[in-house]
N, C-alpha and C positions, 0 to 999 in steps of 0.2 A: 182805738187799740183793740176792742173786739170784734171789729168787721174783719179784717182777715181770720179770724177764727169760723167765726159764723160761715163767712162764705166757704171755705174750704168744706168744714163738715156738712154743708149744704151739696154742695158739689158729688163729695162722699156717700150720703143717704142717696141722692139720684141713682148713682151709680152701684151702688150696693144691692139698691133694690130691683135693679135692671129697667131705668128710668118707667116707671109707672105712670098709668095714663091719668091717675086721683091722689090728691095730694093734700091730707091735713095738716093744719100746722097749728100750732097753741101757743100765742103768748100770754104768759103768768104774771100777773102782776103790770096790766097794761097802762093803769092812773085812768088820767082822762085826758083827751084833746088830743091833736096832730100829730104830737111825740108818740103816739101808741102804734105809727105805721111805719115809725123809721126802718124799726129791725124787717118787719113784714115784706116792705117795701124793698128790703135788701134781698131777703129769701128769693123774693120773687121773680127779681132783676138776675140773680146767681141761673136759680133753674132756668129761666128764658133764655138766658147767654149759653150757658151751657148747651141744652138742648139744641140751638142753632148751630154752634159748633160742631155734632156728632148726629147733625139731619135726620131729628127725631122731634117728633109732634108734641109740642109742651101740652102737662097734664091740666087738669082742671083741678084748681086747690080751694079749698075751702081755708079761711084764717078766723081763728076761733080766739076772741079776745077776752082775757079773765083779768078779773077783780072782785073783791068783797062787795056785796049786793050792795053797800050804800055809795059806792061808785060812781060818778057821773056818766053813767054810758048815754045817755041820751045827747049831752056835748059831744063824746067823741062819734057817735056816730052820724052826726050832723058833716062831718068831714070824707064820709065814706063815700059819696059822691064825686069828690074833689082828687079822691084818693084813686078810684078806679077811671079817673078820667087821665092823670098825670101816669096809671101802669098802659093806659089805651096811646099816651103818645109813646111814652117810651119804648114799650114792649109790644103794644098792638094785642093787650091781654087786660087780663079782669080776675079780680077773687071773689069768693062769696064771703060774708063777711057775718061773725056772728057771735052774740055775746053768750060765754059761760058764768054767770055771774056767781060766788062761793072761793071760800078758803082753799088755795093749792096744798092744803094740810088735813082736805078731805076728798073724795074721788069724784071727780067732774065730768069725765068719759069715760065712751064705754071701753069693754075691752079690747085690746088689739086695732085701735082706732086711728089714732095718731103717727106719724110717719117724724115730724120733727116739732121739739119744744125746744121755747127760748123764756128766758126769763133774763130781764136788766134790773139789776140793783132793788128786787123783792125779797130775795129770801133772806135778808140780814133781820127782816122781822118775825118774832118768834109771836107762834100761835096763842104765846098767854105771856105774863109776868112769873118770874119764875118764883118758886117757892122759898121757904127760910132766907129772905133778904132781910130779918129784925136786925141783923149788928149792924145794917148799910147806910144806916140813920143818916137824913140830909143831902144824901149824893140819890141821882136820878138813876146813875149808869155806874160801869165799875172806875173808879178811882184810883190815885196812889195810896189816896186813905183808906179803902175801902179792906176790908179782911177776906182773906184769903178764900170762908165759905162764899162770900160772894161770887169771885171768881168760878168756884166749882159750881154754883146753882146755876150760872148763865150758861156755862161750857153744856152741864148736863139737860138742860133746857135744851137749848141748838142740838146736840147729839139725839135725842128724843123726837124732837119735830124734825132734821133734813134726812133722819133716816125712816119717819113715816112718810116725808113728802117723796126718797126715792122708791117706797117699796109699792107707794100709790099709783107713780107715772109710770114704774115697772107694768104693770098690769095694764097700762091703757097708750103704752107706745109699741108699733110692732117689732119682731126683730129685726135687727140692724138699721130700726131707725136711728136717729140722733138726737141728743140733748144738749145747748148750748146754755150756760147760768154763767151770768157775771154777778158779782159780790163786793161791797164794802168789805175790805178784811183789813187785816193788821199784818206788817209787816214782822214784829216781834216773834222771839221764838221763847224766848227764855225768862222774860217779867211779864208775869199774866196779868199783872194789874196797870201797866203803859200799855193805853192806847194813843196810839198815834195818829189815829186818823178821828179821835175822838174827842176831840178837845173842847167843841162846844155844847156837849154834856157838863163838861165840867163849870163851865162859862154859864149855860144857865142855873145849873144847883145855885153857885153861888149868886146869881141875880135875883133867884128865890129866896134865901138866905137873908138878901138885905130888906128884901119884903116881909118875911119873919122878922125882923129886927125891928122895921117898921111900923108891925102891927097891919100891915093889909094883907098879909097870907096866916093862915094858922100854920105852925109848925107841926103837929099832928098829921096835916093835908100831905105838905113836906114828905116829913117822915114815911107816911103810906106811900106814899107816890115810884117806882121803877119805870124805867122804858123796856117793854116786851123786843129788846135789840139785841143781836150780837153780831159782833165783827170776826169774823172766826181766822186763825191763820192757815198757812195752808199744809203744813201738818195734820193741823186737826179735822180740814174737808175730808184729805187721802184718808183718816181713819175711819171716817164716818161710811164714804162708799166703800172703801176695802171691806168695810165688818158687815154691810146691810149685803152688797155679794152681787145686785141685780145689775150693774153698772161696769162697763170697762173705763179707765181714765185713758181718753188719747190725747187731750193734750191741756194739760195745768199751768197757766202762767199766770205770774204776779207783777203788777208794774206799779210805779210810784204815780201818784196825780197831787199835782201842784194847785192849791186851792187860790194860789195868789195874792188874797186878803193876807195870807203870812207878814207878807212883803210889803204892805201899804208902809209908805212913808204918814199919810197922813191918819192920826190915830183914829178921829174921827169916821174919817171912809172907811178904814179897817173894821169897827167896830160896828158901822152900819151894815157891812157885808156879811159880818158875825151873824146878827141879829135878822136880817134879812134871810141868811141859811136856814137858821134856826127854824121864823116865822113859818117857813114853805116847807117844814118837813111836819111842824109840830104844835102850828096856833091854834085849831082846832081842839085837840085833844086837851092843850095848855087849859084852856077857855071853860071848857067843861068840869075840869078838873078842880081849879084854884077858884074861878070867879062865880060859880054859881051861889 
């Protein structure tokens, strides 16, 4: 759903910039392993097409891959051989490839460096746990039960951090380069406390709950415990770039994604796929948290 966006504004930045012979590009929030070259790999493929099209000598791009320093970059860059080997057949081309390792909610490059950023489904986490959550008691994330400050401490968390992370990449993308972010968001306009695409927040408080009940987790743990998330709608993105100012919006769209575990007939599988989400966003941080 986001490749024709990306490619278009890829297209766009070429062209804007009077196809340039040097081309950095920044993905935010790359994880680790083979998935971190998808988008890259798409940029890449756009400008090479492109440029053949309008018989013009594709630039030499540098792709600068970020993540928080405890990051596995050393796995993904195991693949970066693989990776310039698969733009060598397709393209008969190569990137430079290179890790920024630090928080997209501090300044990573220099000024006027960057030509185009992309980010997939990083920024829905927020640079801390937001503050005054004491009445959220027992829920990880916002709730139907949760009260109302809740809602406002996450909202003004997100508001805080994606207009320091726009005013940061302001300063380190050139003019009319581009910026492409895709987002976990919520469909909702009008019940700030349904999330819709949130449900296995809900799903694990209460699997915590029975561990409190249990006697293998402390409810105090619980209790202190938030996830530094939010799912923002798209209301709330437009006010965040309208108010920060460095940003044009060209183009905003939202689309439903079908998680499919909905749908299991079998409760079983349904519930292992539950848990299996869960695991791969959040066993880690769980682990430290509760079992130490």
């Amino acid at each position: 759903m986001a490749k024709p966006v990306l490619v278009r504004n890829t297209e766009e930045m070429m062209m804007n910039l009077d196809f340039p012979t040097y081309i950095k590009v920044a993905e935010l929030g790359c994880s680790s392993g083979q998935n971190s070259f998808l988008a890259i790999f798409e940029i890449i493929n756009t400008i090479n097409v492109l440029c053949q099209h309008v018989n013009k000598n594709s630039p030499e791009i540098d792709c600068c891959l970020n993540d928080l320093p405890e990051n596995d970059f050393n796995t993904t860059f195991k693949f970066v051989p693989f990776f310039n080997k698969e733009l060598m057949i397709t393209n008969k081309s190569s990137c430079f490839v290179y890790g920024a390792p630090g928080s997209f909610y501090s300044r990573l490059f220099s000024r006027n460096s960057l030509h185009l950023i992309h980010s997939s489904y990083a920024l829905h986490w927020l640079s801390k746990v937001p503050e005054k959550l004491e009445n959220n008691k027992g829920n990880l994330y916002i709730t139907s039960s949760s009260p109302q400050s809740a809602y406002k401490a996450y909202l003004n968390q997100f508001q805080k951090d994606f207009t320091m992370f726009l005013r940061l990449r302001s300063e380190e993308i050139v003019s009319n380069g581009r910026m492409v972010l895709t987002f976990i968001g919520r469909n909702t306009l009008n019940d700030p406390l349904y999330r819709d695409c949130c449900h296995f927040w809900t799903l694990l408080s209460n699997s915590l709950r029975d561990l409190v009940f249990e006697g293998l987790v402390s409810e105090s743990k619980l209790d202190a415990f938030n996830m530094p998330f939010y799912d923002p709608n798209v209301q709330e993105l437009k006010e965040v770039i309208q108010k920060e100012g460095s940003f044009e919006i060209n183009e905003l769209e939202s689309h439903g994604f079908d998680l499919g575990h909905y749908y299991e007939e079998d409760d079983f599988e349904a519930g292992r796929n539950e848990a299996n989400g869960i695991r791969a966003e959040q066993n880690d941080c769980q682990s430290c948290r509760f079992l130490d």
